[in-house]
N, C-alpha and C positions, 0 to 999 in steps of 0.2 A: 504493500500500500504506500509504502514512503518511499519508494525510489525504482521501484520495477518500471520494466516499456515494455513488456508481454504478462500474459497471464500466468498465474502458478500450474493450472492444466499443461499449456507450453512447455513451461518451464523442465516441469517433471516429466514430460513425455518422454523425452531419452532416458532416463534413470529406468522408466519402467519398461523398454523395451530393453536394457542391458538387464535386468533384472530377466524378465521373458522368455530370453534367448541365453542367460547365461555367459558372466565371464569365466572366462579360463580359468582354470583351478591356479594359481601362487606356490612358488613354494613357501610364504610363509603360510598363508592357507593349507597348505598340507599338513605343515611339523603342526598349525596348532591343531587342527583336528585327531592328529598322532597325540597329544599331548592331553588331549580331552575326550578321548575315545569313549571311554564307557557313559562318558555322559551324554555324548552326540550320539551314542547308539542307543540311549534310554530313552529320547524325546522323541516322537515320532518327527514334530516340524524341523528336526536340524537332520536327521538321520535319514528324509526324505532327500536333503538338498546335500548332504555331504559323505555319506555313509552308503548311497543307491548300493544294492547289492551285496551289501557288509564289506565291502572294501572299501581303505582309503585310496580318496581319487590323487591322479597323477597330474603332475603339474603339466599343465596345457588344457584338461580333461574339464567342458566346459559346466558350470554349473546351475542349471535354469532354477529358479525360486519364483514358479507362477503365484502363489499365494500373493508374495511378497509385490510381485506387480501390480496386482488386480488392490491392494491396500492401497498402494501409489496414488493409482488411478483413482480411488473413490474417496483419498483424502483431499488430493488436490483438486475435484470437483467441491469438497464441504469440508473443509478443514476443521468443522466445530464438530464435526461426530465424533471427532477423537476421543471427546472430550464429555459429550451428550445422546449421541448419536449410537446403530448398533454397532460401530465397530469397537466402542465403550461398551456395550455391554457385555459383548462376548470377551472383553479383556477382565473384568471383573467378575463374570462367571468363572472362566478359565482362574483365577487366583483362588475364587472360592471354593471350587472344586478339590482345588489342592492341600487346600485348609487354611489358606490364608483367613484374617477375621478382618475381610472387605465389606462396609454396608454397598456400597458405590456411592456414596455422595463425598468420597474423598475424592474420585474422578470428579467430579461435577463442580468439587470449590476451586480446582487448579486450571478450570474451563477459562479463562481471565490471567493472561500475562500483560504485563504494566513492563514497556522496554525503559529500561534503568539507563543513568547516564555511566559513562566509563568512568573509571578512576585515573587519576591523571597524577602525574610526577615528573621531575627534571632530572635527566643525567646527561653529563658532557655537554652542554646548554641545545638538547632535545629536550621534548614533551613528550613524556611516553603513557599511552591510553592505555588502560589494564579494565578487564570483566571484574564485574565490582562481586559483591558478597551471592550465593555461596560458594563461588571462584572464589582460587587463591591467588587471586593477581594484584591483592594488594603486598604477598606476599615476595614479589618483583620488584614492588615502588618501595618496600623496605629495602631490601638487597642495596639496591638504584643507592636510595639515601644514604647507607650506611658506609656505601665505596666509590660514591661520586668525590672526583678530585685527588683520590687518593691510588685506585685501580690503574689509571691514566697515565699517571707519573711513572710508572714501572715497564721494563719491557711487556711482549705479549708471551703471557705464561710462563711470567716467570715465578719462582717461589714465592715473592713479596705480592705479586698480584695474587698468586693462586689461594696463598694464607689466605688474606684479605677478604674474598669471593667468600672460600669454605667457611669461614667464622661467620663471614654475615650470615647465609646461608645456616647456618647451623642457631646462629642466635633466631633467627625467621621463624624456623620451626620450634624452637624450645616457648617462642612468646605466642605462638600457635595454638599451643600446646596447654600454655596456661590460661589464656584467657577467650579464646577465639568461638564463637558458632556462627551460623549463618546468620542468626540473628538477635543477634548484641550487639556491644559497641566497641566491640575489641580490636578492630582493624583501625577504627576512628584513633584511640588509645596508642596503638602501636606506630602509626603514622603520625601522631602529634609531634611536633617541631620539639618541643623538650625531652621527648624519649627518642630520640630520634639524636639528638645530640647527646646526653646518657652514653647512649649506644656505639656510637664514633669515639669517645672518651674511653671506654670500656674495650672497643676491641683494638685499641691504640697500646690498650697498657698490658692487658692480658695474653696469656697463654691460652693455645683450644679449648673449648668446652670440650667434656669428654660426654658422655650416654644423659639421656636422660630421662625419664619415668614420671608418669603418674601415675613375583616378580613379573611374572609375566602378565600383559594386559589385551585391552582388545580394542584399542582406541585409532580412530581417522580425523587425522585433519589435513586441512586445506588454504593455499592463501591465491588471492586472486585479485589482478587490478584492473579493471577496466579501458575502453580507451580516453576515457573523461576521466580517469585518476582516481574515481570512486575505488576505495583498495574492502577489502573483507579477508581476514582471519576468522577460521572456522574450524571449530573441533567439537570432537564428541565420543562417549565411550559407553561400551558395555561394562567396564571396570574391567574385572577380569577378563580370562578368553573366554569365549561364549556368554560370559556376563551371567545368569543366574543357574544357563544351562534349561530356557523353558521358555518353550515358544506357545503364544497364543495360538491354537487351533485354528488350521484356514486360512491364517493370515500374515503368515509369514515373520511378525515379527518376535524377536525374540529377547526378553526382558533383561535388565541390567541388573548388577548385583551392588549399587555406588552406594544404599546406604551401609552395609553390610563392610565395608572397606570404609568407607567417611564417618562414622560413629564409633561411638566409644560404649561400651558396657562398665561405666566407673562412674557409681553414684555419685550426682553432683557437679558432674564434672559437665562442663560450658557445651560441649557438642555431645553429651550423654544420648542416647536412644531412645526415643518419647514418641507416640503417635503425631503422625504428620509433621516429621520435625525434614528441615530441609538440611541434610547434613554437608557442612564443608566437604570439598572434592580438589582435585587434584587437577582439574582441568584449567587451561589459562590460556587468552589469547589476546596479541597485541598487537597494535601500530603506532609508530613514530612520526611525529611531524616536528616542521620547525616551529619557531615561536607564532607566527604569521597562521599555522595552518595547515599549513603546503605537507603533504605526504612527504617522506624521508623513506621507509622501510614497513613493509610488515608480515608477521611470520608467528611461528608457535612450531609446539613438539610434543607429539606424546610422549610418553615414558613417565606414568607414574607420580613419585616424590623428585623425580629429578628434574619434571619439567621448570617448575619455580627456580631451578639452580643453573639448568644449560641457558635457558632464556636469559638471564643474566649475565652468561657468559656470552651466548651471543647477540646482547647489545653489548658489553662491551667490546666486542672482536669488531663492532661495525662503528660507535662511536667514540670508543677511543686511539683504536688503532687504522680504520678505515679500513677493511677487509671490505671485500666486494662478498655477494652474497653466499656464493658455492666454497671462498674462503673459508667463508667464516661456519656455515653446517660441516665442514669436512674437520677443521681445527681441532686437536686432541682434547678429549674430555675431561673432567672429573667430576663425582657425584660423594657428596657427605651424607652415609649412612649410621645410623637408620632417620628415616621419615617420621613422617605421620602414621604410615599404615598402622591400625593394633595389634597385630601381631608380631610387632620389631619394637616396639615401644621400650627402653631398656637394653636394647642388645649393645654390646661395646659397641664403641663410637670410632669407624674407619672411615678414612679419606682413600674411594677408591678412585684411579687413575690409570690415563691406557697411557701405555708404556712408549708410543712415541713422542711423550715428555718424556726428554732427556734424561738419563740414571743422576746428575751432577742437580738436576732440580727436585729428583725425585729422594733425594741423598736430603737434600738442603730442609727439605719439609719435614720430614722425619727428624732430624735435629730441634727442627721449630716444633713439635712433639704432635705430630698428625703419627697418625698409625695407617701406614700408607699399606694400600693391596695395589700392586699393578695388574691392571687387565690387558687383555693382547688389546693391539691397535685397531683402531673402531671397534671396541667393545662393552662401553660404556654406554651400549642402546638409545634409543631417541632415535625423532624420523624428523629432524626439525627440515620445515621450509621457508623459505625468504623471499620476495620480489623487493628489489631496490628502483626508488626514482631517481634519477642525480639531475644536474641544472638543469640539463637539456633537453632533458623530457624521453632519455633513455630508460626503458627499462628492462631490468637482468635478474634472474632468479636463479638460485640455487637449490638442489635438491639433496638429502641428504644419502652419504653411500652408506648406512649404517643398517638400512631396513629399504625395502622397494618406495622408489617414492621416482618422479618427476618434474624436469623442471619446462613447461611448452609456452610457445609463443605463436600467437595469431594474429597477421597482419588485419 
């Protein structure tokens, strides 16, 4: 409604013919149906689309999802049935069925999304637009804050930058950790200019945090710029692979599992598990402009707890060292474990790293008291992508080589 030139039927029309007709089986699509077998073979709706014949399919081996089309088609004709309509109903049968304790008028009060303004922040004298709450993208503009001016001054990846990154990063999630849900006022709190300075004092003076207490996913994203400069960052995830592992009957799709990984079973606790609670998640997507407005960059990454930490890496790889886009997603990793997830909550606290950062910086960090794991080169997972504007009105993407991903242009 706010900015299309065709309809959503349009729109979605090729989605539901690749849907129809079936893309080609991936081979990450392969390992994760390897990886989730017995569950893909308990559903009938995934075991129909990946499992035909009790075999796993072979990469190239295409994959038709008519269900999944024919949903397409009759949301983008009434995009309210989702929500009211029967393909709401058969989704809250299908829970009930299962034993879920659904009346359905939890479908029907989330019928009404209200689009939120981005949260915005400065680093390297850009504006960078983050997904507000219950995205962790404020969780980026801390980062931003806490190593703006200081990240810059250092070569690129070096130990002093790489410190610098991981403490913030690590302090992000510890103040995550204490005070944050989707909705309170803990992000407000966390980004307030006084803790925010705190904060810059504190990883100025200190040594790492270590652990602190109270892998694989199923997430796509996307970025895309128009030929009007209009840019969209776009992500979304089942949480895990397959996500709940349970596909609504008929219709192709198949449920995510994000409160179940985004909540906490620890009374009291800010992002605790409570009916209809919207819980913090791991997803985040951004764009960069100059002070003016004007598109600079924009891009995201799946991967988890590590998306809020590579994103930071790569705005710094673009704003303070000027990497061009396929740079800067290709540039070696590093990810401070553990996250958010509840199940790592507690676990000793590694600074893991792929090992084409040099052994003389990987030597250096360890001294500075990180407890360093090297992983092979490009194994620190993420699929990040990027399109860059520069003056002239060129634009160039990068795609990352860590996971299938592309980077295409159309005149």
């Amino acid at each position: 409604r706010r900015g299309a030139t065709r309809s959503l039927a349009e729109l979605w029309e090729p989605a539901a013919r690749l849907a129809e007709h079936g893309l080609p089986c991936s081979a990450k699509t392969r390992d994760d149906v390897r990886s989730a077998l017995d569950a893909v073979r308990s559903d009938p709706g995934l075991a129909s689309v990946y499992v035909d014949g009790g075999l796993v399919p072979l990469v190239g081996d295409r994959l038709p999802q008519p269900d999944l089309a024919r949903t397409i088609r009759e949301l983008a004709h009434d995009p309210a049935s989702f929500y009211t309509g029967s393909l709401a109903e058969r989704c809250v049968a299908a829970l009930r069925d299962a034993g879920a304790p659904f009346s359905g008028d939890e479908w029907v009060a989330t019928g009404t999304v209200t689009p939120e303004q981005a949260l915005s922040g400065r680093y390297a004298g850009a504006v960078i637009h983050q997904t507000p709450l219950p995205t962790p993208g404020w969780m980026v503009l801390h980062q931003a804050a806490l190593c703006d001016g200081v990240v810059g001054s250092s070569p690129l990846l070096s130990a002093a930058a790489i410190d610098r990154m991981a403490r913030a990063a690590r302090t992000a999630f510890e103040d995550r950790l204490r005070w944050c849900s989707a909705d309170n006022d803990g992000a407000a709190r966390i980004l307030d200019p006084g803790h925010i300075r705190a904060g810059r004092d504190r990883l100025s003076a200190t040594a790492p945090a270590g652990a602190f207490t109270v892998a694989g996913g199923d997430t796509t994203s996307l970025v895309t710029v128009d030929r009007d400069g209009r840019a969209v960052s776009f992500i979304h995830s089942l949480a895990f692979t397959f996500g709940a592992k349970f596909t609504v009957p008929g219709t192709g799709i198949v449920l995510n599992n994000r409160l179940g990984r985004g909540a906490y079973l620890i009374d009291g606790h800010p992002n605790e598990v409570r009916p209809r609670r919207k819980p913090l998640h791991t997803l985040n997507a951004w764009i960069v402009t100059d002070e003016a407005g004007a598109l600079l960059h924009v891009g995201n990454t799946p991967g988890g707890d590590g998306q809020v930490q590579w994103n930071m890496q790569l705005l710094s790889h673009l704003l303070d060292h000027g990497l061009d886009p396929q740079e800067a997603v290709s540039a070696p990793r590093f990810t401070v474990f553990p996250g958010s997830d509840a199940n790592v909550l507690g676990d000793p606290a590694e600074l893991r790293i792929e090992a084409d950062v040099p052994p003389e910086v990987r030597t250096a960090l360890s001294e500075m008291g990180h407890d360093v794991r090297t992983l092979e080169p490009l194994g620190a997972e993420g699929s990040a992508q990027i399109i860059s504007l520069d003056p002239r009105g060129v634009l160039s993407g990068g795609s990352d080589p860590r996971q299938e991903g592309v980077a295409l242009g159309v005149e």
